[in-house]
C-alpha positions in Angstrom: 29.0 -10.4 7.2 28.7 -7.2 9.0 28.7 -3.4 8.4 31.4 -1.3 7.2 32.1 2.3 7.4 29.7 4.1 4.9 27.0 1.1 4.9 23.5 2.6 4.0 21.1 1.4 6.6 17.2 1.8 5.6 14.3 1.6 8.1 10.7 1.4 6.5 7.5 0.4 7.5 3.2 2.2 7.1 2.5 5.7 8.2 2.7 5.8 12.2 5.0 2.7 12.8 7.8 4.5 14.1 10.6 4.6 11.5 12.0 8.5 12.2 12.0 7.6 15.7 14.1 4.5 14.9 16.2 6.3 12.6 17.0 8.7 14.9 18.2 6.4 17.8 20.3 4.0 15.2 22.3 7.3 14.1 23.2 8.3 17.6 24.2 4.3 18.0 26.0 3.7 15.2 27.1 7.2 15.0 26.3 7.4 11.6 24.7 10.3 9.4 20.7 10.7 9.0 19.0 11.3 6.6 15.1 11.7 6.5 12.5 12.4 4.5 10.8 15.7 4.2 7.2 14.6 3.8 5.5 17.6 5.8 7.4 19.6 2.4 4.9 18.0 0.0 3.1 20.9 -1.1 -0.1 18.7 -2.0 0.0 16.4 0.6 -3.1 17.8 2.9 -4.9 18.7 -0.6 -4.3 14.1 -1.0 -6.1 13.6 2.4 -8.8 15.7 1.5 -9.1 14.3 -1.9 -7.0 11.8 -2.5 -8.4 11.1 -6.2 -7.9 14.9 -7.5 -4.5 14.7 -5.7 -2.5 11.4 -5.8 -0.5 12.1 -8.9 0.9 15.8 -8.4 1.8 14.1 -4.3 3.3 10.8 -5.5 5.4 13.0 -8.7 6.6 14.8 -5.7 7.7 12.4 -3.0 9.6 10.4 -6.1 11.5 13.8 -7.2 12.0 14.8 -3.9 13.3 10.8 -2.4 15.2 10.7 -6.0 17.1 14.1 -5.1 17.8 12.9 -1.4 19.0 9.2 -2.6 21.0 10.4 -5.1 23.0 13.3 -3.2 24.3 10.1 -1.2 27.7 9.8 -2.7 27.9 13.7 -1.3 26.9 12.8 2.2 29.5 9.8 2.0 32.7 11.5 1.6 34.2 10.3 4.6 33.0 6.9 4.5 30.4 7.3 7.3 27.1 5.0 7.8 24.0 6.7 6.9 20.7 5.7 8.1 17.5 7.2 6.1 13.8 6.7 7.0 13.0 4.9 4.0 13.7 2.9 0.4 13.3 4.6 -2.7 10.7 1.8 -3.0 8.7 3.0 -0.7 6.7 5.5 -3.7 5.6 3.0 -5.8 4.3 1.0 -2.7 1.7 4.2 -2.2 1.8 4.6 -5.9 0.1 1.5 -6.6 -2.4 2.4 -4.0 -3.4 5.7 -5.0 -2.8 6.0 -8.9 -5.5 5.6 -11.6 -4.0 2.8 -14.3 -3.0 5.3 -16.7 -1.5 7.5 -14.0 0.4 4.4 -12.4 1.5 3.7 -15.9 3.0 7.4 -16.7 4.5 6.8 -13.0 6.4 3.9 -13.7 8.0 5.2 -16.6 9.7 8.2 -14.6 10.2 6.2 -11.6 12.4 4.3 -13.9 14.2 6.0 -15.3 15.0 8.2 -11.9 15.9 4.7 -9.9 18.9 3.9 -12.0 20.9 6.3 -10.0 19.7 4.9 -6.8 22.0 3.4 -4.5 20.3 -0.2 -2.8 20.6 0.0 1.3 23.0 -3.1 3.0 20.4 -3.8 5.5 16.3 -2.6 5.4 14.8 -2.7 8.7 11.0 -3.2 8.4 8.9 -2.1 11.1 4.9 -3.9 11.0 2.3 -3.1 13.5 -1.4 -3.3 13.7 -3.7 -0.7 11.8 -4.9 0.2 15.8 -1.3 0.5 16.9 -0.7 3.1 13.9 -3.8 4.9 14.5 -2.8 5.6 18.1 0.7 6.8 17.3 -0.9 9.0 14.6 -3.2 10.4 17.4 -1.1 10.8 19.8 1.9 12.5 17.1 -1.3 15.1 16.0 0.0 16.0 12.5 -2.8 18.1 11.3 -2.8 15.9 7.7 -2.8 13.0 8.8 -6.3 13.4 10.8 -7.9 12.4 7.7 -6.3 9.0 7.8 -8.8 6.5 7.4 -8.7 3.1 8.8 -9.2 1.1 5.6 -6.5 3.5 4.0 -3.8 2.3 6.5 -4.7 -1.6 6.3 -4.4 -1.0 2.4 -0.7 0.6 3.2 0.0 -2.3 5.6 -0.8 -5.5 3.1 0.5 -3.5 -0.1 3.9 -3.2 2.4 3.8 -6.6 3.4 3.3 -8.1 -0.5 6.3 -6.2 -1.3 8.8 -7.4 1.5 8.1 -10.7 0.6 9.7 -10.6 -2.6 12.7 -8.6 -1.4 16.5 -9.6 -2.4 18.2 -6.6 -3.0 19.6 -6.4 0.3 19.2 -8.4 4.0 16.1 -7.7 5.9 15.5 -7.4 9.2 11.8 -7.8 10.0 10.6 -6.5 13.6 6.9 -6.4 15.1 7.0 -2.5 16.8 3.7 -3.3 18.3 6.2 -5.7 20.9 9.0 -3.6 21.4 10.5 -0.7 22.8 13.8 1.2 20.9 13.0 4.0 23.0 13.1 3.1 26.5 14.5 -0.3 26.7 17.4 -0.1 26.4 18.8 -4.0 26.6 15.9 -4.6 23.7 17.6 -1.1 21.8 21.2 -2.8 22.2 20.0 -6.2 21.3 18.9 -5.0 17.8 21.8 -2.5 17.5 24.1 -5.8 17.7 22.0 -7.5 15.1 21.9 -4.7 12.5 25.2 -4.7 12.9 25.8 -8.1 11.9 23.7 -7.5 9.0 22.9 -11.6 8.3 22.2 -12.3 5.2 18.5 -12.9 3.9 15.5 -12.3 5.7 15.7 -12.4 9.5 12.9 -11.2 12.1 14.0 -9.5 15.5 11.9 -11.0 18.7 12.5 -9.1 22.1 11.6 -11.6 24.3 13.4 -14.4 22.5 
């Protein structure tokens, strides 16, 4: 199979990995509309980093409201049947929820997330950026978000395996699986038309991109 005109492409991946920057360039290639998340909008977000324990419930209740509003204003964004590409799965909260919420806290979580989700439109293709923790770290540095300076290490290995545990049981849509740490979207462009092509195609299943296959 391959995309049609208003397809919903989703790239995801941990903190640092790349995905705006990806999102960005398959918009412009596929000329399609994007649509990213607002996370530097979270009003308790650098209050999470500081003390994550005090914080992760009032930032997670936020991220879901705010990804449910986004997700679900789709059908708006769609009118004329273009491809939109977002920076992330409505999925993606409970990955960090399961991280950061105490058990009754996860459990009061679940029960919103829920009932918000059944509005939620699934993607026709996820792209799923991984990298090394030390990769991350080094884009985080070098991108110099004032937050995200309190990123620990362990923190962002936690992200990475809860991500991975959850891709591996993933059918609602094809994956494409891609290692960022050996590849350049943003200067190469023979690897950037390469993927473009396979996207495109959106194979079914789960699929992994190698640039120097």
């Amino acid at each position: 199979m391959s995309l049609s005109p208003g397809s919903l492409v989703a790239v995801e991946g941990a903190i640092g990995v790349g995905k705006s920057s990806l999102a960005r360039i398959l918009a412009e290639e596929l000329e399609a509309e994007l649509l990213v998340e607002q996370a530097s909008s979270n009003p308790f977000l650098a209050d999470f980093y500081r003390d994550p324990r005090r914080w992760a419930l009032q930032t997670q209740i936020i991220f879901l409201l705010q990804r449910h509003r986004q997700l679900s204003e789709l059908s708006q964004l769609n009118l004329f049947h273009k491809t939109i590409v977002t920076d992330y799965i409505f999925e993606k909260d409970r990955i960090f929820a399961s991280l950061t919420l105490q058990e009754r806290e996860y459990d009061l979580y679940n029960r919103l997330a829920e009932v918000l989700s059944t509005d939620i439109r699934n993607p026709d293709i996820v792209v799923y950026l991984q990298a090394p923790v030390e990769r991350l770290l080094t884009n985080i540095r070098i991108r110099d978000i004032g937050y995200e300076r309190q990123i620990e290490p362990d923190y962002l290995q936690s992200v990475c395996e809860a991500y991975s545990r959850f891709f591996i049981h993933w059918e609602k849509s094809p994956l494409l699986i891609i290692n960022a740490g050996r590849i350049d979207f943003v200067n190469n462009l023979e690897q950037r038309r390469r993927l473009v092509e396979l996207i495109w195609s959106c194979p079914a299943g789960t699929n992994y991109f190698n640039p120097e296959g």
